[in-house]
C-alpha positions in Angstrom: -28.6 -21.5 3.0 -28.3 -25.4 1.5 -24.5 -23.9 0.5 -23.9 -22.8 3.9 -25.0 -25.6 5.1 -23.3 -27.5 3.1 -19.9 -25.9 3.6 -19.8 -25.9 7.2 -20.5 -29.6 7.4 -18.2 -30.0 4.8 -15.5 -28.2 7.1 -16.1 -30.7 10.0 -19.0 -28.2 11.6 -22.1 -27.6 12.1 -24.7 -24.8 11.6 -25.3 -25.3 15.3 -21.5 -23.9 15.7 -21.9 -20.5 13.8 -21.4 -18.5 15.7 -21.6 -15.1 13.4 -23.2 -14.4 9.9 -23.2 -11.2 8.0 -26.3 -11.6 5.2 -25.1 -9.0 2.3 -29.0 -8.3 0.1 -29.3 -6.3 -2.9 -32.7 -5.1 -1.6 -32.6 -4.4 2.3 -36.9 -4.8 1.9 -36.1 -8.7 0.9 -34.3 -8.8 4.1 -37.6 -10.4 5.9 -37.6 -13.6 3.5 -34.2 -14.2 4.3 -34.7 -13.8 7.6 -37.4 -16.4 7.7 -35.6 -18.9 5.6 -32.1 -17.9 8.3 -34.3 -18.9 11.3 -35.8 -22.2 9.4 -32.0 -23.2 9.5 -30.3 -21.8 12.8 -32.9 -22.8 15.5 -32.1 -22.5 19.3 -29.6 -20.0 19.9 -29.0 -18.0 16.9 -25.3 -17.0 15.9 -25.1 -13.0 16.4 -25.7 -11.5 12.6 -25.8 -8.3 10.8 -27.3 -6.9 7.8 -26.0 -5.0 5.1 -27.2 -3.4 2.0 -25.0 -3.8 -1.3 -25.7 -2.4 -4.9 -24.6 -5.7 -6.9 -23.3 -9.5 -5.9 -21.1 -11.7 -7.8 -23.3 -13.7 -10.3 -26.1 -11.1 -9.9 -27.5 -13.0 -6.2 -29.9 -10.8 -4.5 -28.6 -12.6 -1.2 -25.2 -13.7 0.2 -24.5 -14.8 3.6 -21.1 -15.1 5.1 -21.0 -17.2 8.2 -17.8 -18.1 11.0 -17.6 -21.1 12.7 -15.6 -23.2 14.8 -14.9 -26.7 14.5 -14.9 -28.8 17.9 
């Protein structure tokens, strides 16, 4: 999440202008944390999201989340 974070800003946005994440786990039962850690950053309104479950991510990650934005 500090990456996401990180690139949004970077891209002249926020996290409060996600408006859609799609969190790719290794193990859909890790899914909870992630969620817990996703709410820590995205409070208010949350950006719609989906789940999925994946048998391997690049450099062996057990999460990756993949977010849209839009710059004001």
């Amino acid at each position: 999440m500090h990456n996401l974070t990180g690139m949004v800003t970077a891209s002249g946005s926020s996290v409060a202008n996600v408006v859609k994440t799609i969190a790719f786990v290794v193990n859909i039962e890790d899914f909870p944390k992630a969620s817990t850690v996703y709410g820590e950053v995205f409070t208010g309104v949350s950006p719609a999201r989906s789940a999925v479950q994946v048998a391997r991510l690049p450099k062996d990650a057990l999460v990756e989340i993949e977010a849209i934005a839009h710059v004001e």
